[in-house]
Each structure stands twice: as C-alpha cells, then as structure tokens.
N, CA, C and O atoms as a MOPAC input file, in Angstrom:
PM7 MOZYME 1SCF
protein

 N    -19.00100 1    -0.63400 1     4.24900 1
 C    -18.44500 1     0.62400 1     3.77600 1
 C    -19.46700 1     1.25700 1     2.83300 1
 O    -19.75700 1     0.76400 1     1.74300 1
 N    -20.00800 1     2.41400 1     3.33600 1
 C    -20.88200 1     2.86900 1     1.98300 1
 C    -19.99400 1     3.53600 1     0.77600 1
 O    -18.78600 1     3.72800 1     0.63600 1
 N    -21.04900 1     3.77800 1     0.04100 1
 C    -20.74900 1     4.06200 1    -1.50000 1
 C    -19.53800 1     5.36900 1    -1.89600 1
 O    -18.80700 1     5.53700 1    -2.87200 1
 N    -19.78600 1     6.26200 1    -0.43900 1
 C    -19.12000 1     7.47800 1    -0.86300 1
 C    -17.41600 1     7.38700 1    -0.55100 1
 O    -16.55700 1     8.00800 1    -1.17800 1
 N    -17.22000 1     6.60100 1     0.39700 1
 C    -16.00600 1     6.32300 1     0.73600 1
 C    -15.07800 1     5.23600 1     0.07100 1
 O    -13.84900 1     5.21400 1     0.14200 1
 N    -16.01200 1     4.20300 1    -0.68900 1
 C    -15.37900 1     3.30400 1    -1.50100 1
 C    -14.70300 1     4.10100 1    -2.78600 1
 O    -13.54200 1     4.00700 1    -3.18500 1
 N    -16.07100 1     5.13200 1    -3.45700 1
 C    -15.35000 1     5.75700 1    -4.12300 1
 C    -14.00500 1     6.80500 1    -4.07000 1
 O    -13.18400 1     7.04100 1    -4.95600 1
 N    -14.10700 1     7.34700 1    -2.66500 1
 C    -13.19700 1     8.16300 1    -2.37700 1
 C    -11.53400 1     7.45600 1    -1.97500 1
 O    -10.52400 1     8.11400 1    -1.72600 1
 N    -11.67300 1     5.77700 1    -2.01600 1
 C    -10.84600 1     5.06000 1    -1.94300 1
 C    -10.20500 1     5.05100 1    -3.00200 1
 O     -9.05200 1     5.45700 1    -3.14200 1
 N    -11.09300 1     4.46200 1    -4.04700 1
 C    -10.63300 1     4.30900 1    -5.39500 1
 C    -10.16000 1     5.56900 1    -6.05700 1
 O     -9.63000 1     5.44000 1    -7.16100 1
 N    -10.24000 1     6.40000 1    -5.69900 1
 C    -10.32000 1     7.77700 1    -6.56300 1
 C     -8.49600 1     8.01600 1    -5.81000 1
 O     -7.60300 1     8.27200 1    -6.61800 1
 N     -8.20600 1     7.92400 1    -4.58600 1
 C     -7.16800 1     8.25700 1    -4.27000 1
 C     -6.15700 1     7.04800 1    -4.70700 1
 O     -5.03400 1     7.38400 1    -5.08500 1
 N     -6.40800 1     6.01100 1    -4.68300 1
 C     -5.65200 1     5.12700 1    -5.34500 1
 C     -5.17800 1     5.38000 1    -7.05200 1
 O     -4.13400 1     4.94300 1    -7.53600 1
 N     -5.60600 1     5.71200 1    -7.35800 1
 C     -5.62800 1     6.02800 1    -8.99400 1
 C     -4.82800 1     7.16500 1    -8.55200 1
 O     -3.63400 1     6.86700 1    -8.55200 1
 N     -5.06300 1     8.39200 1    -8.16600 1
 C     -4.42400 1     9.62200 1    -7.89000 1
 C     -2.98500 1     9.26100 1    -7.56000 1
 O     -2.21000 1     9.95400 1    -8.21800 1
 N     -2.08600 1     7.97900 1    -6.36000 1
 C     -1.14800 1     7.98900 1    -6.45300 1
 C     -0.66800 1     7.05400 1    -7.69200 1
 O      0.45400 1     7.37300 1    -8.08700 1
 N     -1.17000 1     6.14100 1    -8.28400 1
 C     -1.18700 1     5.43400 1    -9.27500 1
 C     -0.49000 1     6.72500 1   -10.83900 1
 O      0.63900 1     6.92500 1   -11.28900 1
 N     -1.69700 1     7.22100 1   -11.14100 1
 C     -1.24000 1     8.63400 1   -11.87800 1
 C      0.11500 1     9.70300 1   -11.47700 1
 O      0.90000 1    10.28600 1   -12.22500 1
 N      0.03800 1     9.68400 1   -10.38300 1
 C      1.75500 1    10.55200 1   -10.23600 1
 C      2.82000 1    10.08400 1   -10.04300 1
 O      3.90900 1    10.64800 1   -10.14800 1
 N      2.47000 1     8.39900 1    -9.57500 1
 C      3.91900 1     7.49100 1    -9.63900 1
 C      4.36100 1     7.56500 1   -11.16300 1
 O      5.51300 1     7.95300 1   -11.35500 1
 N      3.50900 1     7.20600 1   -12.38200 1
 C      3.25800 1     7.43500 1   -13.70100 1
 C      4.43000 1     8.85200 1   -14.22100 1
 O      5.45500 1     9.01400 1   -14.88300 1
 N      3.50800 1     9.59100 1   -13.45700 1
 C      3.87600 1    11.11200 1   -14.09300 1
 C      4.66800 1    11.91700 1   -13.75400 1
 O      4.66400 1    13.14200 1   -13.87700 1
 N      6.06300 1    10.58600 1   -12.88700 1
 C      7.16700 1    11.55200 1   -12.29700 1
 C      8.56000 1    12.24500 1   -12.94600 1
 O      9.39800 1    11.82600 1   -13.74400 1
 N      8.46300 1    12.99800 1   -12.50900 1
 C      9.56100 1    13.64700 1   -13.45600 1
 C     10.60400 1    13.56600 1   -13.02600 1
 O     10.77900 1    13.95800 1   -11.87200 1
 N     11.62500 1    13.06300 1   -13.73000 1
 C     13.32700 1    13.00400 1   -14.18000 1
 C     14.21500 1    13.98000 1   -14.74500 1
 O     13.88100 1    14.28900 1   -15.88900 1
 N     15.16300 1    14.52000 1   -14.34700 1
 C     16.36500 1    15.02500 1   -15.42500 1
 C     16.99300 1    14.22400 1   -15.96200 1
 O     17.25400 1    13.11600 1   -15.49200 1
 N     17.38300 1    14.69400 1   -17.15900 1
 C     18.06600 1    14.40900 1   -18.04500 1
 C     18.54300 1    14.69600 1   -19.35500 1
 O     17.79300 1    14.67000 1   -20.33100 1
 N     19.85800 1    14.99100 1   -19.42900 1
 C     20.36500 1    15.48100 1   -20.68000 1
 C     20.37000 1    15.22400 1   -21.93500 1
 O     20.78800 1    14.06800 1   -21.99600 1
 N     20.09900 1    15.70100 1   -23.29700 1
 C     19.89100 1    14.98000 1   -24.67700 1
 C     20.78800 1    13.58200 1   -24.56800 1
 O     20.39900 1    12.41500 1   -24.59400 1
 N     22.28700 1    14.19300 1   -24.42300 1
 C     23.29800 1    12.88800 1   -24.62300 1
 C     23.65600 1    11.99100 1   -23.38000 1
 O     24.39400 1    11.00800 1   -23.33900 1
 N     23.01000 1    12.53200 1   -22.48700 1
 C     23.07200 1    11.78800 1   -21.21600 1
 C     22.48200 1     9.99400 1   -21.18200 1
 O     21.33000 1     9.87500 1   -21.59800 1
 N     22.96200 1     9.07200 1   -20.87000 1
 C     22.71100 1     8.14400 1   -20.49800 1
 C     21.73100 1     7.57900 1   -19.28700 1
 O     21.16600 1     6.48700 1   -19.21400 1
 N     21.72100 1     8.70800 1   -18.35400 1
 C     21.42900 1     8.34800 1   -17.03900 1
 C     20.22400 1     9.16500 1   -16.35200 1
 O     20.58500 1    10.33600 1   -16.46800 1
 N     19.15300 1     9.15600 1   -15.78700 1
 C     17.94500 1    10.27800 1   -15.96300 1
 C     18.60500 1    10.63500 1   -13.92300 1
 O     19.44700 1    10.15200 1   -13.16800 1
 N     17.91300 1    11.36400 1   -13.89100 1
 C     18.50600 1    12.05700 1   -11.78300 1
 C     16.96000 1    12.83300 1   -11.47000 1
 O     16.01500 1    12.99100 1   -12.24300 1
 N     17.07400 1    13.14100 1   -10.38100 1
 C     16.21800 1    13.43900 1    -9.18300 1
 C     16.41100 1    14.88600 1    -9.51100 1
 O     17.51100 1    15.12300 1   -10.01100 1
 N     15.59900 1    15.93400 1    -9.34900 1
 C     15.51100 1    17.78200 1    -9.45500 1
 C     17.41500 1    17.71800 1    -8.79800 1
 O     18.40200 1    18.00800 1    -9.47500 1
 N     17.40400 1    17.18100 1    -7.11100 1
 C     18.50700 1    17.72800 1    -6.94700 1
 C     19.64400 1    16.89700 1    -6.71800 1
 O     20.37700 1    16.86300 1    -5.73000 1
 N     19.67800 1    16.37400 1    -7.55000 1
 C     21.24100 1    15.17400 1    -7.71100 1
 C     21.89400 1    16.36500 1    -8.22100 1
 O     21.44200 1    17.27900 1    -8.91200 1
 N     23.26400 1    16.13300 1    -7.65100 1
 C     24.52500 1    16.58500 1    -8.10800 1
 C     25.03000 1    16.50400 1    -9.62100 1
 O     25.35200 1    17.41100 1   -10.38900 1
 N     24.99800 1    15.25400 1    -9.78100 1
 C     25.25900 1    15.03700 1   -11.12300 1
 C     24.03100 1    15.33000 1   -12.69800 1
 O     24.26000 1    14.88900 1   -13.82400 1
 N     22.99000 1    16.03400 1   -12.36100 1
 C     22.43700 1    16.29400 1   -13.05500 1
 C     22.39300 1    17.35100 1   -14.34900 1
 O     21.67900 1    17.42000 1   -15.34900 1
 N     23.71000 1    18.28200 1   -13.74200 1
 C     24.21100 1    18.78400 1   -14.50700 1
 C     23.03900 1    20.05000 1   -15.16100 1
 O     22.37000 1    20.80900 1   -14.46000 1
 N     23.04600 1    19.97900 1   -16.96300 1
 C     22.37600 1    20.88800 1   -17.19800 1
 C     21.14500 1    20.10300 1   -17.60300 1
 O     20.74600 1    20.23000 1   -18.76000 1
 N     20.47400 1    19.26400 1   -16.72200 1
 C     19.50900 1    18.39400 1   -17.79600 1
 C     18.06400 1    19.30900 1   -17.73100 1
 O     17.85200 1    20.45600 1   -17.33900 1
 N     17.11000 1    18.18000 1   -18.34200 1
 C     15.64000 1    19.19600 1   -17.93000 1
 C     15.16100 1    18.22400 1   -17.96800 1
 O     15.61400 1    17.11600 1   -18.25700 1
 N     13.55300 1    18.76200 1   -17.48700 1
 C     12.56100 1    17.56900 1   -16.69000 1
 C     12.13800 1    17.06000 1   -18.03200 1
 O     11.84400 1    17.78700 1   -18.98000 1
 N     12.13300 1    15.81000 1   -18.03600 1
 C     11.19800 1    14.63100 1   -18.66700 1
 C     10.30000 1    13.81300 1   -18.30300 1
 O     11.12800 1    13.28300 1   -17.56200 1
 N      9.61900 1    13.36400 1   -18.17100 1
 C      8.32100 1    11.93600 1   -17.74300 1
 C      9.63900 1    11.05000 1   -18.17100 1
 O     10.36600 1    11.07600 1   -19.16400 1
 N      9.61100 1     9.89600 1   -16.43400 1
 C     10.02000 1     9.10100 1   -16.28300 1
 C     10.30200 1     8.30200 1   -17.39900 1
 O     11.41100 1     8.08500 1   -17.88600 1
 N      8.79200 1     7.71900 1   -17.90700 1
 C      8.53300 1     6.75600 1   -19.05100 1
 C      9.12000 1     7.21400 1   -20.01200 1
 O      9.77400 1     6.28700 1   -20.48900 1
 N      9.27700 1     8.15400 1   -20.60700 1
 C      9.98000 1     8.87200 1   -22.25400 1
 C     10.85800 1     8.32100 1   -21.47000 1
 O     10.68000 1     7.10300 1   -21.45500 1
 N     12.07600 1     8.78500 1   -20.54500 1
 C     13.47600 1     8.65800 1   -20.46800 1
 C     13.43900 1     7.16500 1   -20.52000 1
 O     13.96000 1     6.69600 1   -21.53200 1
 N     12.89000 1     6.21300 1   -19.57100 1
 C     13.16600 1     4.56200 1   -19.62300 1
 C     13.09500 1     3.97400 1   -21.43800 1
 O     13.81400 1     3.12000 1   -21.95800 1
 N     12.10800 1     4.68600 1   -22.00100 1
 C     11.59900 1     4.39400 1   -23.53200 1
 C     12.94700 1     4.99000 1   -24.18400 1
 O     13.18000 1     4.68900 1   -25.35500 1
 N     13.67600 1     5.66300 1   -23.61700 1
 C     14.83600 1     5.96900 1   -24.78000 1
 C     16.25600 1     5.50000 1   -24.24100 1
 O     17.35100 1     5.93000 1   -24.60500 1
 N     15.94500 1     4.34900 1   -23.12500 1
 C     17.07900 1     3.66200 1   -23.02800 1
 C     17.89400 1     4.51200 1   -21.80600 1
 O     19.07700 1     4.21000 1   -21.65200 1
 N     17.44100 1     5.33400 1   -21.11700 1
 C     18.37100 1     5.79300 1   -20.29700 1
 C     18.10400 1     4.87600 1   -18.84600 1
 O     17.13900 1     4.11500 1   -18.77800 1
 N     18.98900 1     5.02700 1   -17.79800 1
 C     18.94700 1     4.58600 1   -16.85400 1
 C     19.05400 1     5.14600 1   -15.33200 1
 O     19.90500 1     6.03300 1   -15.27700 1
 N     18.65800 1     4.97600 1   -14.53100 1
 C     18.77300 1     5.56900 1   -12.96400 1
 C     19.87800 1     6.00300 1   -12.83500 1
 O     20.84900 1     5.36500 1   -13.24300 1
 N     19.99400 1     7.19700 1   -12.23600 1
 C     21.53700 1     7.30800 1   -11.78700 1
 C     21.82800 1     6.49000 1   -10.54800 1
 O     21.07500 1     6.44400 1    -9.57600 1
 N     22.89500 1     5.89400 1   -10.64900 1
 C     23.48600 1     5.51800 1    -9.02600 1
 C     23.24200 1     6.11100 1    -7.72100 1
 O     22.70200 1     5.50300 1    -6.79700 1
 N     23.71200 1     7.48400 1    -7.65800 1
 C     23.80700 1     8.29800 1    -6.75900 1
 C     22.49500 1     8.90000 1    -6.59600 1
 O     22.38500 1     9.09600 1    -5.38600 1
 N     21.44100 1     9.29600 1    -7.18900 1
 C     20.35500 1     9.80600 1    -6.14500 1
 C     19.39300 1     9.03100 1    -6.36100 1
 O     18.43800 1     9.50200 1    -5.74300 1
 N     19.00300 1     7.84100 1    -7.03600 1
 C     18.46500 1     6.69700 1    -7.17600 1
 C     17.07300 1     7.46000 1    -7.63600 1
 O     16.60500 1     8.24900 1    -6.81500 1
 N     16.57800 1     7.33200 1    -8.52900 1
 C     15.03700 1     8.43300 1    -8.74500 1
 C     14.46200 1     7.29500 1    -8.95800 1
 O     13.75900 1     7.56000 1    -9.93300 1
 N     14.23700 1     5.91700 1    -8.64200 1
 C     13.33300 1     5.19600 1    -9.30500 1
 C     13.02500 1     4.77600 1    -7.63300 1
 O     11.87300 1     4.41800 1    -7.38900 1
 N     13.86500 1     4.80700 1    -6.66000 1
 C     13.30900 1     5.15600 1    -5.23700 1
 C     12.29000 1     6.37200 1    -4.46300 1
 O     11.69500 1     6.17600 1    -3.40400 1
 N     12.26200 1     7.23800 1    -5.00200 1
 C     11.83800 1     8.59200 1    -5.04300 1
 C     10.44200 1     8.33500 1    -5.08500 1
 O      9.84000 1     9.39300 1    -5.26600 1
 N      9.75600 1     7.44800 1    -4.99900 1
 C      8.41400 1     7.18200 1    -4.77400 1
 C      7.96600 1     6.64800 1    -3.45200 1
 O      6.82300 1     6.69900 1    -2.99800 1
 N      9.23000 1     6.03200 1    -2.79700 1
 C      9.22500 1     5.39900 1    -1.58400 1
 C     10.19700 1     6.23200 1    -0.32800 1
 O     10.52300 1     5.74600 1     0.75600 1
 N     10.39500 1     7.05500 1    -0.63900 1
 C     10.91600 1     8.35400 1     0.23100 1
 C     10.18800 1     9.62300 1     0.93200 1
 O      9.77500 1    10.62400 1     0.34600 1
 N     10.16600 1     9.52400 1     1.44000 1
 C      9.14700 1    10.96600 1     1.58500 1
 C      9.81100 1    12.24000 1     1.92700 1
 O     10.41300 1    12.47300 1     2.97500 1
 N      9.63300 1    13.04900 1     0.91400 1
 C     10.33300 1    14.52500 1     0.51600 1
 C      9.82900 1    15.40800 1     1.07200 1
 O      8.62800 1    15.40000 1     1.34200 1
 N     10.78700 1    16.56800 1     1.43300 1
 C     10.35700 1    17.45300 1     2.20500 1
 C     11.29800 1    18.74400 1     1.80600 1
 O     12.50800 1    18.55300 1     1.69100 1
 N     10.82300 1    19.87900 1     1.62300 1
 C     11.42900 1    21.00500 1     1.34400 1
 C     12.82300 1    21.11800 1     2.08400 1
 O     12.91200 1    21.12000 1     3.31100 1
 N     14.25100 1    21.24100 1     0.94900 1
 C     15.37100 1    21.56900 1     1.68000 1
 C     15.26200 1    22.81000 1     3.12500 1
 O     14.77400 1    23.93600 1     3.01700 1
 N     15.68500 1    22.38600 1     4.04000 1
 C     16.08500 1    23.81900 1     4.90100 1
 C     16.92200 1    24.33600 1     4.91500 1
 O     17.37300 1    24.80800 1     5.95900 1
 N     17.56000 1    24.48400 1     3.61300 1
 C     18.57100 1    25.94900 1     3.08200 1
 C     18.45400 1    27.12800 1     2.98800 1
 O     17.26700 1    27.39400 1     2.80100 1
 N     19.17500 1    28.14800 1     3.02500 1
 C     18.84200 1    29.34800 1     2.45400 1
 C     19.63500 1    29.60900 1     1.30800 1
 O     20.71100 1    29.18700 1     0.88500 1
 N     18.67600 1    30.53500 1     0.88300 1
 C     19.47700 1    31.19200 1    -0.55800 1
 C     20.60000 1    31.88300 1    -0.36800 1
 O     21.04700 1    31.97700 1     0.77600 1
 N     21.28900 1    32.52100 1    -1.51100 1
 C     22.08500 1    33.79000 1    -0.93400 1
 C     21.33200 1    34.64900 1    -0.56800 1
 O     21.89900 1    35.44000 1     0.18600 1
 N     19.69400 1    35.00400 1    -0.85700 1
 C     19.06700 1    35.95600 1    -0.45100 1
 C     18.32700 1    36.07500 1     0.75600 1
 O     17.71500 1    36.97400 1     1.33400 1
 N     18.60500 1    34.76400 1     0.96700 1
 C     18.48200 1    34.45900 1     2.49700 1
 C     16.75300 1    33.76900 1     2.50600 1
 O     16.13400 1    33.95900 1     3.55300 1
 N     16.22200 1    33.21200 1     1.68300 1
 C     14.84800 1    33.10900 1     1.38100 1
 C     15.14200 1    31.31700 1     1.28700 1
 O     16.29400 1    31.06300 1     0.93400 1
 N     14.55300 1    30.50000 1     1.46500 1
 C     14.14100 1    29.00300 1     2.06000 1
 C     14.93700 1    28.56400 1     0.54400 1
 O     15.26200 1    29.55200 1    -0.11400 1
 N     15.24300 1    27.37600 1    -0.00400 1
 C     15.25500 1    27.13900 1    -0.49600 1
 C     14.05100 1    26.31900 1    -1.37900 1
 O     13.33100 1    25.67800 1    -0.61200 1
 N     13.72600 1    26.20800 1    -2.57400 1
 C     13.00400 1    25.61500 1    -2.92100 1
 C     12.99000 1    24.01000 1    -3.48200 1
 O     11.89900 1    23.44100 1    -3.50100 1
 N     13.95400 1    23.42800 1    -3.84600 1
 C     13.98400 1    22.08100 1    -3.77000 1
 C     13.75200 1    21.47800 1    -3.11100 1
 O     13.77800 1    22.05200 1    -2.02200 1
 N     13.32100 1    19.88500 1    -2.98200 1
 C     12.77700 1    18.78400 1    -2.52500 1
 C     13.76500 1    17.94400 1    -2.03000 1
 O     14.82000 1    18.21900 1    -2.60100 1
 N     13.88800 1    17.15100 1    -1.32200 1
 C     15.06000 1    16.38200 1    -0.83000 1
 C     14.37500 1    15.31400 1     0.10000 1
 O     13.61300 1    15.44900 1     1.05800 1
 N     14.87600 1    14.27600 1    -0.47600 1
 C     15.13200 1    12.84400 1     0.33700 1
 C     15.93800 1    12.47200 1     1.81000 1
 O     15.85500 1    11.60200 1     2.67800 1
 N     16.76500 1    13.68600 1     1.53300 1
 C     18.40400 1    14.11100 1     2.99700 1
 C     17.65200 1    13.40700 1     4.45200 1
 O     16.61600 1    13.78400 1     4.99900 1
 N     18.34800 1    12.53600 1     4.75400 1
 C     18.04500 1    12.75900 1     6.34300 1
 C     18.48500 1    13.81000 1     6.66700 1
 O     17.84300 1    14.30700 1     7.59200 1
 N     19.53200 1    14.55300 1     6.22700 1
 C     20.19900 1    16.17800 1     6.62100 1
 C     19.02200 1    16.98100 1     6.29600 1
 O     18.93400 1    18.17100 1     6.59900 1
 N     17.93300 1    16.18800 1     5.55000 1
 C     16.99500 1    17.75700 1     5.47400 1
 C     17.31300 1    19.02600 1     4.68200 1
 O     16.62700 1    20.04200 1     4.79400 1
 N     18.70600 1    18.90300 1     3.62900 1
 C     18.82900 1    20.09900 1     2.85900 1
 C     19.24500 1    18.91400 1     1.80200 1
 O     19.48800 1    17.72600 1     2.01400 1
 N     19.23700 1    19.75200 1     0.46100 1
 C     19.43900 1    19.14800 1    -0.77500 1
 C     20.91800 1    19.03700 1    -0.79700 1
 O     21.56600 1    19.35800 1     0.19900 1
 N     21.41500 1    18.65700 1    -1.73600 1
 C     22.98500 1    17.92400 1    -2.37600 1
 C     24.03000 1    19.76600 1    -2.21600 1
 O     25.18800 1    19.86700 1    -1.80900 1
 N     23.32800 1    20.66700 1    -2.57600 1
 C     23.48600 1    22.20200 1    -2.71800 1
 C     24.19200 1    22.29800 1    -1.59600 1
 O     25.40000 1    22.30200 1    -1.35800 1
 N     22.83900 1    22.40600 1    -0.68400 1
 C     23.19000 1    23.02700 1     1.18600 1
 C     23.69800 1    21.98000 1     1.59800 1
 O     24.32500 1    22.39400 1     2.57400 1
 N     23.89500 1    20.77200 1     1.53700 1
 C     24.65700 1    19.64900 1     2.03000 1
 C     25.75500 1    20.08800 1     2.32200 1
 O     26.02100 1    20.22200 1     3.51600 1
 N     26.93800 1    20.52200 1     1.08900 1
 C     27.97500 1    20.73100 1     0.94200 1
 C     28.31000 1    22.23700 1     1.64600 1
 O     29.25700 1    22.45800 1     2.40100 1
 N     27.36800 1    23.14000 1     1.23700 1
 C     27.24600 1    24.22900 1     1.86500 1
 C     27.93300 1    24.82700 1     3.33400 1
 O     27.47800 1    24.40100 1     4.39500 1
 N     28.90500 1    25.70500 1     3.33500 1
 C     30.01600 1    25.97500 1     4.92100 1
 C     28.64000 1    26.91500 1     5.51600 1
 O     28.68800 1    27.44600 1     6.62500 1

C-alpha cells in the first residue's frame, strides 16, 4: 500500500472516530433522558454533544435509542411540509419518514 492511501485511510478513520464523538442529542434542562432530532418524545429539548448529556447523568431514551444512531444509516424523511417542500429531518424509519410523517393521514 503506498504512502498516500495509508494516509487517506487513517485520515478517514479518525473522521468517523470524530463524529461518532461529536453526535448530537436532545435534551431538556430537567429532562432525564437525551433523544434523536426526531423522537417523539423529545419534546422542547435542544441539541447537546452526546458526552455533556452522558457527563450530566442523563440517559438514552427507550424509544428512539440515539446511542444506536451510529449504526443505522439515515436518510432524509420523505415527507412533505404543509408547504409542500421535502421535509428536512433525518430518520432511521424503515417507513422512510420521521416519527412526524409516520403518524401523518
């Protein structure tokens, strides 16, 4: 293997290494439990780094499991808005739309 591709090995390894690191969670001040952008139960939280939330004692939610969310592969909901424009959230769904358009008639 020459030199340029070993490095380009290592360099992408670190790269997913760094964003497994640097994933972001919701979660609420008084909340117990950190969630995925589009869990249901996330309520009014906001994004945190994984690590702060585990460091202050909170825990996975049950229901959209975010500490799996590294081993899923996400793909833009295929919802529409009310404005009729794609939706923008991420989703795990074998349905392919988020927790939102899931429920959605």
């Amino acid at each position: 293997m020459n030199m340029k591709k070993l490095l380009m090995s290592v360099l992408l390894v670190f790269g997913f290494v760094l964003a497994a690191q640097a994933q972001t969670v919701y979660s609420s001040a008084k909340g117990e439990k950190y969630h995925t952008a589009d869990c249901r139960l996330s309520g009014d939280a906001e994004g945190i780094n994984i690590d702060k939330a585990k460091k202050a004692g909170k825990k996975a939610c049950d229901v959209c499991k975010p500490n799996e969310l590294g081993k899923a592969a996400l793909k833009q909901c295929e919802g529409k808005t009310k404005e009729g424009v794609r939706c923008k959230r991420m989703t795990a769904s074998k349905g392919k739309k988020c927790y939102q358009h899931q429920t959605a008639k």
